[in-house]
C-alpha positions in Angstrom: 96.7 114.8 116.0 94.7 111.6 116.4 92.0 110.4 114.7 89.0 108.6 116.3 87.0 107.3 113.6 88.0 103.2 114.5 88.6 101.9 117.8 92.1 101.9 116.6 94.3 104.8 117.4 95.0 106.6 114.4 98.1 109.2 114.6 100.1 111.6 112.3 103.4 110.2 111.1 105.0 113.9 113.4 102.2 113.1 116.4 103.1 109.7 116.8 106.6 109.4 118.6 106.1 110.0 122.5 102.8 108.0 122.6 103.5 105.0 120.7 107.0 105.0 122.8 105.3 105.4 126.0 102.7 102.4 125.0 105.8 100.3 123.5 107.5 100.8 127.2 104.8 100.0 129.2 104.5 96.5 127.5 108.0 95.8 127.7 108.1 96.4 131.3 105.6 93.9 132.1 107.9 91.3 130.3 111.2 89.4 130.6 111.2 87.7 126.8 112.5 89.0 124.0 109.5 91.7 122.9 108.2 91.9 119.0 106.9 94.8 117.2 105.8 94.1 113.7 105.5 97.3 111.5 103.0 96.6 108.3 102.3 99.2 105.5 100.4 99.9 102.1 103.5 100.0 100.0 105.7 102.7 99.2 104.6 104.6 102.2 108.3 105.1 103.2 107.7 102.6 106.5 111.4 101.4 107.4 113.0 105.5 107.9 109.6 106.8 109.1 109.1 104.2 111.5 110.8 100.9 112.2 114.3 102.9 112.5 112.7 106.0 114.5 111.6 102.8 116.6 115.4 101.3 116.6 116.8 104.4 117.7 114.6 104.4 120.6 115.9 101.3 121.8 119.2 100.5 121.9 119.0 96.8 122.4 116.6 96.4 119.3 117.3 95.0 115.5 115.0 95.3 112.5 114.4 92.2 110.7 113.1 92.7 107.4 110.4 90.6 105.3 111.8 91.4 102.2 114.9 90.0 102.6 112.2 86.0 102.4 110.9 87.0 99.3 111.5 84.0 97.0 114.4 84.1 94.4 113.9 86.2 90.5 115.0 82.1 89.2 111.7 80.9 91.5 109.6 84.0 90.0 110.7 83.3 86.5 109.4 79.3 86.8 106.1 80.4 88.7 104.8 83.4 86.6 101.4 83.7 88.2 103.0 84.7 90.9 103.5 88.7 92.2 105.8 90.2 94.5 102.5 91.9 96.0 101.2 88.6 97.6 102.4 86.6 100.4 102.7 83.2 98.7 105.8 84.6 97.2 107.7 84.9 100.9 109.4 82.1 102.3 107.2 82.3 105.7 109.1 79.0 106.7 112.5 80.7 106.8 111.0 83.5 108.3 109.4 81.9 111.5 112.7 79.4 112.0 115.1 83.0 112.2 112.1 84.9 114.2 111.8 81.8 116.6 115.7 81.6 116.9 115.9 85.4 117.8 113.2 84.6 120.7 115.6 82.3 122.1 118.6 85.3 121.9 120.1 83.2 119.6 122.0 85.4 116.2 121.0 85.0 112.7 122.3 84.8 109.2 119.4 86.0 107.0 119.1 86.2 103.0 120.4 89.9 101.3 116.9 89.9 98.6 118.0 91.1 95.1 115.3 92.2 92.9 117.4 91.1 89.7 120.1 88.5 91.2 118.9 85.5 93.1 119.7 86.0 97.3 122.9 85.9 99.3 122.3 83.3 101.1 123.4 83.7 105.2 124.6 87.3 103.8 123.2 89.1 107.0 123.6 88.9 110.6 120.7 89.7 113.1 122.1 89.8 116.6 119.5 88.8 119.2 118.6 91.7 121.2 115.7 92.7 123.6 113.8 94.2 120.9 112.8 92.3 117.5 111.1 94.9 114.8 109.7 92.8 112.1 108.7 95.3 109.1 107.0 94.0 105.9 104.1 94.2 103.8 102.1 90.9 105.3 103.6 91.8 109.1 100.2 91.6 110.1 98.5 88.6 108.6 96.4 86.8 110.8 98.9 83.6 111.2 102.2 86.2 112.0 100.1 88.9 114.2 98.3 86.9 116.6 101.7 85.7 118.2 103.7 88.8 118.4 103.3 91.7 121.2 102.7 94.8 119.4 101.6 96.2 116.1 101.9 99.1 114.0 100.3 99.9 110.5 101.5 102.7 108.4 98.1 103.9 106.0 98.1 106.3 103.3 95.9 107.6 100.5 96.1 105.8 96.9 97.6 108.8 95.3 100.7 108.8 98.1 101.3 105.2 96.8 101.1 105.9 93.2 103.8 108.9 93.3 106.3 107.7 95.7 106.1 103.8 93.8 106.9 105.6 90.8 110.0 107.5 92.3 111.5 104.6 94.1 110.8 101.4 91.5 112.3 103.9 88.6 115.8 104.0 91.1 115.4 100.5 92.1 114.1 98.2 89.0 115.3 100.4 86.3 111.4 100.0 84.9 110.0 102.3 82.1 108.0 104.4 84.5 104.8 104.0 82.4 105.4 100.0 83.1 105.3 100.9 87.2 102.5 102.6 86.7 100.5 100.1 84.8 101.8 97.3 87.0 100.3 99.4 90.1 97.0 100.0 88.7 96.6 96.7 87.7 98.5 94.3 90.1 99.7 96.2 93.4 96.1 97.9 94.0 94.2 94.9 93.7 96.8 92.7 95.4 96.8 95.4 98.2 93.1 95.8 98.6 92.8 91.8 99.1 96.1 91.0 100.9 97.0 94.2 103.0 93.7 96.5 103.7 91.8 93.4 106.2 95.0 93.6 108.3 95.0 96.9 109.4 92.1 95.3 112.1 95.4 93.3 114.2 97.2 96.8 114.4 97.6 98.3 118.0 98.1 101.6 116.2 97.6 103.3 113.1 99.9 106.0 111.7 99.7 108.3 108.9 102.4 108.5 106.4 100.9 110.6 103.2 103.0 112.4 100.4 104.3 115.7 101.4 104.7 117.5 97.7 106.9 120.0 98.7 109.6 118.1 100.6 109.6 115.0 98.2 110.1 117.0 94.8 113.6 116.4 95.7 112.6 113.5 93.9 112.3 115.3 90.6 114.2 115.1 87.7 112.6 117.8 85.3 111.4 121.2 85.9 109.8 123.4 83.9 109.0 127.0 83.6 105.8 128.9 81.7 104.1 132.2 81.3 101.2 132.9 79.7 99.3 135.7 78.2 95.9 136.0 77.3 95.3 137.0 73.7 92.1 138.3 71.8 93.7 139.4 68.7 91.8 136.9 65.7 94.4 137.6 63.3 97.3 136.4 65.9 98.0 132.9 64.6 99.3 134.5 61.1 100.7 137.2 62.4 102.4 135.0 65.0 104.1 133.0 62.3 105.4 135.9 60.2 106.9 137.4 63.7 108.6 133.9 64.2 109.5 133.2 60.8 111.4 136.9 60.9 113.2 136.9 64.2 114.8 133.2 62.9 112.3 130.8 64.6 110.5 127.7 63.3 107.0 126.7 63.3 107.2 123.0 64.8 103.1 121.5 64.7 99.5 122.0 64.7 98.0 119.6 67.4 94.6 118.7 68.8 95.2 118.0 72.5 92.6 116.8 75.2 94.1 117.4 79.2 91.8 115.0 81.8 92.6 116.5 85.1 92.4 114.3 88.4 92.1 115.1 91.8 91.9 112.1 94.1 88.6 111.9 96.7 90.9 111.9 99.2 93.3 114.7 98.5 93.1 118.3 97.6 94.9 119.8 94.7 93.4 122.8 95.6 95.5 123.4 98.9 98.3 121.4 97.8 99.5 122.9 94.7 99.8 119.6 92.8 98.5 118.9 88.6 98.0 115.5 87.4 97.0 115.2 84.5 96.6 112.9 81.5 96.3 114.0 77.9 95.7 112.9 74.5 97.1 114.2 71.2 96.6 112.6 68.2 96.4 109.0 66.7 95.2 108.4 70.5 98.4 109.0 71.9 98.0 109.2 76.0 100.7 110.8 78.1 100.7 110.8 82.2 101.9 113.9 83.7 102.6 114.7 87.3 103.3 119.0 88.5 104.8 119.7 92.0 103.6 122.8 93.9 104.8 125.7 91.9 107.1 128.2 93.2 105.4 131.4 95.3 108.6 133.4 94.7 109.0 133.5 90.4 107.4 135.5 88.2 106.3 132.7 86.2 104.7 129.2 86.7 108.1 127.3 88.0 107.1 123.5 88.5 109.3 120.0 88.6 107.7 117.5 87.1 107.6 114.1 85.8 106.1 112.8 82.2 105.5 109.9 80.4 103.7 107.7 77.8 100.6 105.8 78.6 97.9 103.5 77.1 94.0 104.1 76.7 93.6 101.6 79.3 95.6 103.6 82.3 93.7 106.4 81.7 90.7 104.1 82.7 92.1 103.2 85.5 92.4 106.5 86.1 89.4 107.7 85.8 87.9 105.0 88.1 90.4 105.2 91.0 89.8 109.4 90.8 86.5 109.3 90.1 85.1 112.7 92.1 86.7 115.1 90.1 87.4 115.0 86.1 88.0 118.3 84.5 88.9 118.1 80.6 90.2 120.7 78.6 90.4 120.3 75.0 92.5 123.1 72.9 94.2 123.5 69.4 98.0 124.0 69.8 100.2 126.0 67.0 103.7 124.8 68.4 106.9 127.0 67.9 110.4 127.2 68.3 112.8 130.0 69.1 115.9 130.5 70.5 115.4 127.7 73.0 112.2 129.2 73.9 108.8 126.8 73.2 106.1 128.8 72.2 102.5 127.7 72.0 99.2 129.4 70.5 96.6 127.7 72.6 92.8 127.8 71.6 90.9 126.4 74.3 87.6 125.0 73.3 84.8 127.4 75.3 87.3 129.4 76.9 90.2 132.1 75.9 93.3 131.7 73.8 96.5 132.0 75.6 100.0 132.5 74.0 102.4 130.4 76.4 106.2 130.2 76.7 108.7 126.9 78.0 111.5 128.1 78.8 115.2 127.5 80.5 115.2 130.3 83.5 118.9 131.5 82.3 117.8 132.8 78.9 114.6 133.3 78.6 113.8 136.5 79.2 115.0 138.8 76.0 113.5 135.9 73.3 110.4 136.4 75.2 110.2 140.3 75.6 111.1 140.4 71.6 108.0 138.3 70.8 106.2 140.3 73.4 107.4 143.7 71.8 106.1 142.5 68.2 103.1 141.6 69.2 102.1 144.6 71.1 101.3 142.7 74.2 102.1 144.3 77.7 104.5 142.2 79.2 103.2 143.1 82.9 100.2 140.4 82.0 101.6 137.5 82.2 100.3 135.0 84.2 101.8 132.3 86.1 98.7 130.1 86.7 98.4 127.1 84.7 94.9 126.2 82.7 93.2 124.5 85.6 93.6 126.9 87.7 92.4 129.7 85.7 89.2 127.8 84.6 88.0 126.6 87.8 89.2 129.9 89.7 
């Protein structure tokens, strides 16, 4: 699929293969020099296996050269502290353009091997010189690099693609309370990015598309969880839930206030995706982001991965303005109890029906819940698998 909305070609990260090959050739042909490709990106959009290496194994005689690997040293960071690794001041461009200018003369290089937490390897990697240079890094196309190179690719995606996949990969790669990532995004990357990366997507030849799939990255997931729900009318339930708990050996846990804020981003569509995010608030002010893969077609119940943690008052103002179109918030009294390694919750949502909803593991939850079921009087055949945004904006 392209997109003709610039004057710059605009493809689908699957659509993109033959044509930008065929355009790449073409070039190449008219030339006997060592050709350049630089390969730019908003970050985290997955750049170097979606494209610089699809690119590589095109062409044989070709060698990635990375940016990264001239970002200055943790010891340099450490002594310069208004620094961030999100701007280009902090890349040794003068390293970079001797090793790029020594490749254009087919001469090899030893490049640095960057370590977020160690200072560099010095000379740690060899570059052979080869027909085909692909530069990949964030500032790949800055006015002073793109002007002298012979063609350019950016990889573009939506804010919320950025958000998700930085989470996954900075938890694996910096060891970073995720809640830390997250702030740090909102506050440094998206602002950095706006000013630094967005004006150079003008010096790309092409534009390709590289958004979140849900379902093929929940891989990515640590946690999944499982819930059913059943709509209740009874008034008396709350006291006759306890006494039903209390007897088959289960513990009442809490009574909590809780307020859910859900998001959907201007540019996505929860809707047609499947996805939840969602921030909510429980007492003393306490803020918790939560993210929900598609759910499962195939299970009786709501079957989600997912991935949770603890915020502050002032992400969930960032939220709010970088998903602007569409707030929902739900607010609802939760009784909280446990039995047999089954959660269950009493949920009085404020203008809207109570639900009684179970957590549970998959292996044994079925007999705690049909006893609770069975005591209550309530038809287990009605259980629903949708969660609370879905039924209220159905």
């Amino acid at each position: 699929m392209i997109f003709k909305k610039t004057n710059i070609e605009k493809y689908n990260l699957v659509d993109w293969v033959e044509i930008v090959k065929e355009q790449i050739n073409n070039k190449i042909s008219k030339t006997k020099w060592v050709f350049v490709i630089l390969v730019a990106w908003w970050t985290a959009s997955w750049k170097t296996s979606a494209v610089a290496k699809k690119i590589k194994d095109f062409f044989p005689d070709s060698q990635i050269l990375s940016m990264d690997n001239y970002y200055r040293w943790p010891s340099f960071m450490a002594e310069h502290k208004d620094y961030n690794f999100d701007q280009p001041e902090v890349l040794n461009l003068e390293l970079f353009f001797k090793h790029l200018k020594d490749l254009k003369k087919w001469n090899d290089v030893m490049i640095p091997d960057f370590d977020f937490r160690n200072d560099p390897k010095m000379d740690a990697i060899k570059i052979k010189s080869s027909k085909i240079i692909i530069v990949e890094g964030l500032f790949a196309l800055t006015d002073k690099i793109s002007k002298l190179w012979d063609y350019k690719i950016f990889v573009d995606l939506w804010s919320h693609s950025q958000i998700l996949r930085r989470l996954f990969r900075d938890v694996e790669r910096t060891w970073d309370k995720p809640k830390d990532i997250l702030k740090y995004f909102l506050e440094v990357v998206s602002p950095m990015h706006k000013k630094y990366i967005e004006p150079t997507k003008k010096n790309a030849n092409v534009i390709l598309i590289n958004d979140y799939i849900p379902e093929l990255e929940a891989q990515n997931a640590k946690i999944k969880e499982t819930k059913l729900r059943f709509k209740v009318t009874r008034k008396d339930l709350k006291w006759v839930l306890d006494e039903i708990i209390y007897k088959l050996w289960g513990s009442y846990v809490w009574k909590i206030e809780q307020t859910d804020f859900f998001f959907n981003p201007s540019n996505w569509n929860f809707k047609k995706t499947g996805e939840i995010l969602k921030i909510w608030k429980i007492w003393f002010n306490r803020y918790f982001f939560t993210y929900f893969w598609p759910k499962s077609d195939k299970k009786l119940y709501e079957d989600r991965y997912t991935m949770k943690f603890f915020i502050d008052y002032n992400t969930l103002l960032a939220f709010k303005e970088l998903y602007p179109n569409e707030i929902v918030e739900i607010s609802k009294l939760r009784r909280t109890f446990f039995l047999s390694w089954v959660l269950i919750c009493l949920d009085e949502l404020e203008n809207w029906d109570n639900y009684l909803m179970f957590k549970f593991d998959e292996k044994t939850w079925k007999s705690t819940i049909l006893d609770v079921l069975e005591h209550l009087q309530i038809d287990a055949r009605t259980g629903v698998k949708k969660s609370y945004i879905e039924l209220i904006t159905k």
